[in-house]
C-alpha positions as CSV (number, residue, x, y, z in Angstrom):
1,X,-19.3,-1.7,-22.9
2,X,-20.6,-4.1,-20.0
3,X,-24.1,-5.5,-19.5
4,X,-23.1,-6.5,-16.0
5,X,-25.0,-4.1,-13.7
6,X,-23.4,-2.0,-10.5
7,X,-24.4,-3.6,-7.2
8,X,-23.7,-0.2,-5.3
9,X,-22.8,-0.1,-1.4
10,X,-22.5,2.6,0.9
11,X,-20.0,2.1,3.5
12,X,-21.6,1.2,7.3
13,X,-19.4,3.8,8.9
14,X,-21.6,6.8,6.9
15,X,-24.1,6.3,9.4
16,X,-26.8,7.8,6.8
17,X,-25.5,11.5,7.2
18,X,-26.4,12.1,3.8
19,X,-23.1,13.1,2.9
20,X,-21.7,9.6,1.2
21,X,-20.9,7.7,-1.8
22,X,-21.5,4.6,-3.5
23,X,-18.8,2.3,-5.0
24,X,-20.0,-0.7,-7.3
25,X,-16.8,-3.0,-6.5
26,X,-18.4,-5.9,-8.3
27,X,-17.3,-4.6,-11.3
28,X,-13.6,-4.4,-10.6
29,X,-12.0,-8.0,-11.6
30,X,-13.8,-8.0,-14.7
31,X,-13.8,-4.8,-16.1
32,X,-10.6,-3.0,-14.6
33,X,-13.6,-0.3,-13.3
34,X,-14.8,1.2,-10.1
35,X,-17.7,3.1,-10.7
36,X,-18.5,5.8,-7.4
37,X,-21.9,8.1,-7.5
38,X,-23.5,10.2,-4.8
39,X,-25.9,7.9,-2.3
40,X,-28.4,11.2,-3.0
41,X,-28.4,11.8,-6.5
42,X,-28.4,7.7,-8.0
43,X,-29.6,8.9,-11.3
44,X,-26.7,11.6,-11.3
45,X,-23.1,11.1,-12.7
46,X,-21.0,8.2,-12.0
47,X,-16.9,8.4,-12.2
48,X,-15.3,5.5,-13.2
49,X,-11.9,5.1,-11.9
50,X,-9.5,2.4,-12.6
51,X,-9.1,-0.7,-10.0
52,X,-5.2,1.0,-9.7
53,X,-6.9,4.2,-9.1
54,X,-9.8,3.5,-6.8
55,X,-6.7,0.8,-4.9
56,X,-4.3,4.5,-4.9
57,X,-6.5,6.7,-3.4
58,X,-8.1,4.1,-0.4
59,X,-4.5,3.5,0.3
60,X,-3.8,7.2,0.6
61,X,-7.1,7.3,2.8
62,X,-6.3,4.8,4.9
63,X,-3.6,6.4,5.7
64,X,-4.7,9.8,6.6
65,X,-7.0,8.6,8.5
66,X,-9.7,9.8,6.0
């Protein structure tokens, strides 16, 4: 369990179209965890992905042009 609190982003390029996510990368080095939510719903469920994970799929988005 952490007491070290998410600092959520959204990324510049969602332009606010309401159809984004939040990623708390502060959390990453210390805690092998990259917690993502929906910018809408903040008080909704958070997945927690693993730094390999979240560093897996922005690779494979990167490269799809995603």
């Amino acid at each position: 369990m952490t007491t070290e609190s998410p600092r959520w982003f959204k990324s510049s390029y969602s332009n606010n179209g309401g159809q984004c996510i939040e990623v708390a990368t502060n959390l990453a080095a210390s805690h092998d965890m990259v917690p993502v939510r929906d910018s809408k719903d903040a008080d909704g469920a958070v997945l927690n992905f693993t730094t390999g994970s979240w560093a897996s799929f922005i690779a494979y988005a990167a490269a799809q042009s995603v």
